[in-house]
C-alpha positions, -999 to +999 in steps of 0.1 A: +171+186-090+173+220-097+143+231-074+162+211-046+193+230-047+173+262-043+154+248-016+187+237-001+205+274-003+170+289+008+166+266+038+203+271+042+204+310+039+176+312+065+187+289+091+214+315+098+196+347+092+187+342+131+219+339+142+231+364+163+261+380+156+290+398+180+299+435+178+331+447+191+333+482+207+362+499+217+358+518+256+352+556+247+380+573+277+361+608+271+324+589+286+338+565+308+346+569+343+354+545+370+350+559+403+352+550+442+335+563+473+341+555+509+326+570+545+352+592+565+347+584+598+310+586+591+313+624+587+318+626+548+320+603+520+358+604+501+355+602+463+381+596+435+382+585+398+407+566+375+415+594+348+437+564+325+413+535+317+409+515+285+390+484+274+369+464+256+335+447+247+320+426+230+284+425+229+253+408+210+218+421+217+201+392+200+220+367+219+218+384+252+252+376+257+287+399+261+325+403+272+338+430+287+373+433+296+382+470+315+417+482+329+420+510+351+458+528+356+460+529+394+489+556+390+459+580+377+440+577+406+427+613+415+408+623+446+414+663+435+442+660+461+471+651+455+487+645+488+461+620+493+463+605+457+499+596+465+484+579+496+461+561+475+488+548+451+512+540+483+518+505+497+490+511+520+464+511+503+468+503+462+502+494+462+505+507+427+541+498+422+534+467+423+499+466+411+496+493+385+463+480+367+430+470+384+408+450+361+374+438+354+366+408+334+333+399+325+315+358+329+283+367+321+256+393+314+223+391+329+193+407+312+163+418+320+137+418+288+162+435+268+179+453+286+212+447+305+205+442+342+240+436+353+275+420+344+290+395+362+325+391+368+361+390+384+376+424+394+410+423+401+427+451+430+462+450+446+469+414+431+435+402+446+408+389+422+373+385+438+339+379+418+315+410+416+285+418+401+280+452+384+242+462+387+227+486+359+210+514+364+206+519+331+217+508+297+213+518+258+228+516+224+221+544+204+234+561+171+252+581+177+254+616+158+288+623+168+308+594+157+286+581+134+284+546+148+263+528+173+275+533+211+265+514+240+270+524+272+253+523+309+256+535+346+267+503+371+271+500+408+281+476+426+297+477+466+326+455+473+343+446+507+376+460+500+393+440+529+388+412+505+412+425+481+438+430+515+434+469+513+425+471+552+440+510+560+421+524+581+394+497+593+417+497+630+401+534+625+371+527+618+373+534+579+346+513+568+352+481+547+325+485+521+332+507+494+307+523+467+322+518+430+302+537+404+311+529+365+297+548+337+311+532+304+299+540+267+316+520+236+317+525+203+307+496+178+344+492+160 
């Protein structure tokens, strides 16, 4: 009886050694920027980043699967000037009265070996939720020295038709509808 208990606990103890488990991470503002470029009239490209951004993920290497869940202040929208910020944050264009967040939530990340090849989700801009998919560039956790814990973090891309999301200024123009986001984002296990 007694060696079938302990080959009870031992079968028991192994059959969840291989389970995977979840790490949170808490977005790191200082290493994670979420920025936006678009052609000007095919002359230049217009750039800006979201200085306020916060978020969350959730991520488990062994499972190959993760959440992440990022907000982005419209309000702190800054192109470097700020006549044409305020444009950005008008009716126009963000309508960040009435919109003051633009999200990104996460349905599925897609590896490749590894590594993460992309995220899949539903980004959310002026009141408009579309799917996207963010492609990686690149992707590591590391330890980090710093903060003593393990961070994860990667370069994504992805180029979304921003008439879907209603924000058509300029395409009478000929502003053109596709716009370039790039997101770096590095988290720290919490």
């Amino acid at each position: 009886m007694r060696k079938s208990l302990s080959l009870l606990a031992a079968a028991a103890v192994l059959s969840t050694a291989g389970v995977a488990q979840a790490a949170d991470y808490a977005i790191d503002p200082t290493h994670t920027f979420a920025t936006f470029e678009i052609g000007h009239f095919g002359a230049t490209t217009n750039r800006a980043r979201f200085d306020k951004k916060e978020g969350k993920i959730s991520f488990d290497k062994a499972a190959k699967t993760g959440k992440v869940e990022i907000s982005l202040d419209i309000a702190s929208v800054n192109s470097g000037t700020a006549m044409f910020d305020k444009h950005l944050q008008s009716a126009e264009i963000f309508d960040a009265a009435k919109n003051p967040k633009a999200t990104f939530v996460s349905s599925k990340f897609v590896f490749n070996g590894d590594k993460v090849a992309s995220v899949e989700g539903n980004l959310t801009i002026a009141g408009k939720t579309q799917p996207v998919t963010l492609k990686a560039n690149q992707f590591a956790c590391y330890d980090s020295p710093m903060v003593k814990r393990e961070v994860c973090g990667g370069d994504f891309e992805a180029t979304i038709d921003r008439t879907a999301f209603g924000v058509n200024y300029g395409v009478d123009y000929g502003f053109p509808k596709n716009v370039r986001l790039v997101i770096q984002v590095e988290a720290v296990k919490q």
